[in-house]
C-alpha positions as CSV (number, residue, x, y, z in Angstrom):
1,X,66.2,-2.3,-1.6
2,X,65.3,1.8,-1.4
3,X,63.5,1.3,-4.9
4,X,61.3,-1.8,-3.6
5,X,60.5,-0.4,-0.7
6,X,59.2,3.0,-2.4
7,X,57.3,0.9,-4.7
8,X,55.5,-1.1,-2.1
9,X,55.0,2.2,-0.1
10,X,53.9,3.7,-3.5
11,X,51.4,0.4,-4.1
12,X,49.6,0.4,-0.3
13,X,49.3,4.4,-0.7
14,X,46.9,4.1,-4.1
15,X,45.0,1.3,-2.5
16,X,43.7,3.1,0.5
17,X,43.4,6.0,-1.5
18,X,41.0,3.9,-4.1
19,X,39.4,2.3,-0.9
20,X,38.5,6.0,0.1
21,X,37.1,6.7,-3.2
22,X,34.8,3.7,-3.2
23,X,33.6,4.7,0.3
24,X,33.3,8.3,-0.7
25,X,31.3,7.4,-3.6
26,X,29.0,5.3,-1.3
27,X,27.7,7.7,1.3
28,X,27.1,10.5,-1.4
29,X,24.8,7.9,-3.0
30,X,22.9,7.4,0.0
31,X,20.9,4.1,0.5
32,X,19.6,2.1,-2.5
33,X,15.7,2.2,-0.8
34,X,15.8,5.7,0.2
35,X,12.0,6.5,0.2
36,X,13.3,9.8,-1.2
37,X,14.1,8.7,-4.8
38,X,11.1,5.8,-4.9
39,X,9.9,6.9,-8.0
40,X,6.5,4.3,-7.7
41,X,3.6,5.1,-5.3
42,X,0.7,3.1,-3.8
43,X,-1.2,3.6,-0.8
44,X,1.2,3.0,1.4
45,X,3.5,5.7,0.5
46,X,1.6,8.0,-1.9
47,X,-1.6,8.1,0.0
48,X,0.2,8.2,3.7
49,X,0.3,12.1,3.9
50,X,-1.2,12.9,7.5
51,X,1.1,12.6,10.0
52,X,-0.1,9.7,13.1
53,X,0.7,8.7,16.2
54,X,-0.3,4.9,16.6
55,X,1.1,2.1,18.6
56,X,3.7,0.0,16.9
57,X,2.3,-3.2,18.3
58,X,1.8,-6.1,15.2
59,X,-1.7,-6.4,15.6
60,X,-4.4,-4.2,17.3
61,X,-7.0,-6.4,19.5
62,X,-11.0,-5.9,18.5
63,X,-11.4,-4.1,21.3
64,X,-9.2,-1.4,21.1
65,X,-9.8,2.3,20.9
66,X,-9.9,3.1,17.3
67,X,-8.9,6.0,15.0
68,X,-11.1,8.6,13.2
69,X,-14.3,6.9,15.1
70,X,-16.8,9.1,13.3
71,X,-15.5,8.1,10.0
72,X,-15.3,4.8,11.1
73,X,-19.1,4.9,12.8
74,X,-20.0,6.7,9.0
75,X,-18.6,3.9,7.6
76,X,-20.1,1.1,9.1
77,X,-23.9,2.4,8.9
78,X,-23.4,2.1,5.3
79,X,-22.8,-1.9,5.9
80,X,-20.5,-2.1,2.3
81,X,-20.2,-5.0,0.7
82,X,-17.2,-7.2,1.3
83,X,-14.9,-6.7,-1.8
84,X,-14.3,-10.3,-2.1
85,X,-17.1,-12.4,-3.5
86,X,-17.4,-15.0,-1.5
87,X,-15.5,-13.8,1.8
88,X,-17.4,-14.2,5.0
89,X,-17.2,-11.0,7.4
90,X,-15.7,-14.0,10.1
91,X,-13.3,-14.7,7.9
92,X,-11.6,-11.3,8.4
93,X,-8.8,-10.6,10.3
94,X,-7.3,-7.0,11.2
95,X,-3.8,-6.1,9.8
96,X,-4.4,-2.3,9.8
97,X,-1.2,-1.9,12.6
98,X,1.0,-4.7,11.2
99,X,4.4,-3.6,10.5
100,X,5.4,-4.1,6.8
101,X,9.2,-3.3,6.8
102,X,11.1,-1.2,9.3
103,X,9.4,2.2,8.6
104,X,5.7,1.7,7.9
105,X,2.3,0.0,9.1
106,X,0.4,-2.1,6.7
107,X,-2.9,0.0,7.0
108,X,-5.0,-1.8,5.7
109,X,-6.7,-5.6,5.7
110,X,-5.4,-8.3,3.8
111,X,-8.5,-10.5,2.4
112,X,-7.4,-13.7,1.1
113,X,-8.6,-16.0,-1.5
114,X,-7.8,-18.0,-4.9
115,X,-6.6,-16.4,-7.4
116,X,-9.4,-14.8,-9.7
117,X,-11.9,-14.6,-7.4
118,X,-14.0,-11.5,-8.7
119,X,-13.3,-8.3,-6.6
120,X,-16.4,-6.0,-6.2
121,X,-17.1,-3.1,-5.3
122,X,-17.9,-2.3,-1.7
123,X,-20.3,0.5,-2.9
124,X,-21.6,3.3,-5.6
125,X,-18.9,5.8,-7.1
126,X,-16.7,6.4,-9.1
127,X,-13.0,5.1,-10.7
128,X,-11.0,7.8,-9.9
129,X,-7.9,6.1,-11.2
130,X,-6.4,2.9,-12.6
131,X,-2.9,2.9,-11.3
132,X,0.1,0.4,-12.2
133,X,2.8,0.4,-9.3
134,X,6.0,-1.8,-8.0
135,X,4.6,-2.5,-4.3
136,X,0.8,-2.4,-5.7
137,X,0.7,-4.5,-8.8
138,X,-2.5,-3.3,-10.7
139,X,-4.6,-1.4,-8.3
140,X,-7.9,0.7,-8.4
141,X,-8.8,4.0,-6.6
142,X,-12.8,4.1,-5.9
143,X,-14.3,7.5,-4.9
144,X,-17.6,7.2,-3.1
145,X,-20.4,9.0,-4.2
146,X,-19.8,12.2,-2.0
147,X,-16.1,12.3,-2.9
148,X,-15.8,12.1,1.5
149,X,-13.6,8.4,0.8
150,X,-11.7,6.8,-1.0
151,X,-11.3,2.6,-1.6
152,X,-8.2,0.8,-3.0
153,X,-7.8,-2.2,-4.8
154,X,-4.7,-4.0,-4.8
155,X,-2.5,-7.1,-5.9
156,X,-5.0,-7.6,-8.9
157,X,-4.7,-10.2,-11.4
158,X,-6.7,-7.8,-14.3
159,X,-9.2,-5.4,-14.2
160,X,-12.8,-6.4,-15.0
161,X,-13.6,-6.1,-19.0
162,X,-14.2,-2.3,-19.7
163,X,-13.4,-0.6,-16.5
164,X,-12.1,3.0,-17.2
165,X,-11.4,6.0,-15.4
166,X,-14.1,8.4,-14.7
167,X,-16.3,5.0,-15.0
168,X,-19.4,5.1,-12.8
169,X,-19.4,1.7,-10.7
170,X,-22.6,-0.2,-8.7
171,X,-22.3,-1.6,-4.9
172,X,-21.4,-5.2,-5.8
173,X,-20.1,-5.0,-9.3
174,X,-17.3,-7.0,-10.4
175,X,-13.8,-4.5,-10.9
176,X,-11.1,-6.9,-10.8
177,X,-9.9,-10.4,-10.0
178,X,-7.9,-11.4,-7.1
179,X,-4.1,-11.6,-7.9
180,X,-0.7,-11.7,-6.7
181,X,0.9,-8.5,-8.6
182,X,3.5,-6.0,-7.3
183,X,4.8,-7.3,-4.0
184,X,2.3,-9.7,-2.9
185,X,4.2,-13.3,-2.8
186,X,3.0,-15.3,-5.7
187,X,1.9,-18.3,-3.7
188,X,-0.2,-16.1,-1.9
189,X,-3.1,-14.4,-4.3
190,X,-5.1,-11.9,-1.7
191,X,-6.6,-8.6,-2.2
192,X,-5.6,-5.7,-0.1
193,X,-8.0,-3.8,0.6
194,X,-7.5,0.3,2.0
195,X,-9.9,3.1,2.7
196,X,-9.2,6.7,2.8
197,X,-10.9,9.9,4.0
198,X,-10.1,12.3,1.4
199,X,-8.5,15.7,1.9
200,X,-9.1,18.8,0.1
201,X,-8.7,19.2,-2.7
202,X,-9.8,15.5,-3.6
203,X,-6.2,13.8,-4.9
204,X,-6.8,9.9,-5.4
205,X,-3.4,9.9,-3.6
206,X,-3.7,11.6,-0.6
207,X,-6.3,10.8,2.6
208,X,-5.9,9.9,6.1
209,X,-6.1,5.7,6.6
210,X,-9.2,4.7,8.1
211,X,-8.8,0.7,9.1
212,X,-10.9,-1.0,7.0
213,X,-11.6,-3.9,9.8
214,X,-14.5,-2.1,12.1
215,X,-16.0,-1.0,8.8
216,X,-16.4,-4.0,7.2
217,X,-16.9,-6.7,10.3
């Protein structure tokens, strides 16, 4: 009786020690989506260097106060095309404050439409980078002529036939084709669309987020 009660004592001991282990093994891991070992970037993460202050509420009404006005009032005088062909300016709807996860706004606007719909443009510059990511798909960073902003391309289907880096690009010239790659949902083809003042030095993956919304309405 001694010897099968030492064995079941013996038995319960190594499985809570193994138990222990396991959970041991789990907090020194840390969580699987840590942003700290995300080893892909896109505007959302890469680009989101300055440090802001805005309401967490879904959506921001038309009316509402908004950020960096005299980027925004810059902006706006330079009446950019829409980077969808096709896409009416009523047609768009803000997103810039929507919350996309638990620990960061979308900042940006969501323009939908079907797939391959030619994506232009919204002014001169310059292709700063062609960049592949996991929550991007196949994106494009666009440096306007005075290197002041950036524009990003997202959720491509392909890039237009001989786009490059360093490329110089015209106002309404075809760069990609609406698609649903990275994280977009694939019953969903949209481009999202993201504009950036630029910081120095000029890094296609930092700026401050300027909502794209006032701009292009």
């Amino acid at each position: 009786m001694r010897r099968a009660t030492s064995r079941r004592i013996l038995v319960a001991s190594s499985m809570v020690a193994g138990a222990a282990g396991a959970l041991l093994a789990v907090l020194l891991a840390g969580p699987r989506d840590s942003p700290a070992v995300r080893t892909t970037t896109d505007q959302t993460t890469a680009l989101r260097v300055v440090p802001e202050t805005r309401s967490e509420t879904p959506t921001a009404p038309d009316d509402e106060d908004d950020d960096n006005d005299d980027a925004i009032d810059t902006l706006r005088k330079r009446r950019l095309t829409l980077p969808v062909q096709g896409v009416e300016r009523e047609a768009l709807r803000r997103t810039f404050r929507e919350r996309r996860g638990s620990d960061r706004q979308h900042e940006a606007i969501d323009i939908i439409a079907s797939r391959d719909t030619p994506v232009l443009a919204v002014e001169d510059g310059t292709i700063a980078k062609l960049f592949l990511s996991k929550p991007g798909g196949i994106t494009i960073y666009q440096f306007d002529p005075s290197q002041s902003y950036a524009y990003y391309y997202a959720h491509l289907a392909r890039y237009a036939a001989g786009l490059r880096e360093q490329a110089r690009v015209e106002r309404g010239q075809v760069i990609g084709y609406v698609g649903t790659t990275g994280n977009a949902p694939p019953d969903a083809p949209h481009l999202h669309f993201a504009i950036f003042k630029l910081t120095d030095p000029k890094r296609w993956w930092q700026g401050t987020p300027i909502d794209p919304y006032p701009v292009l309405k």
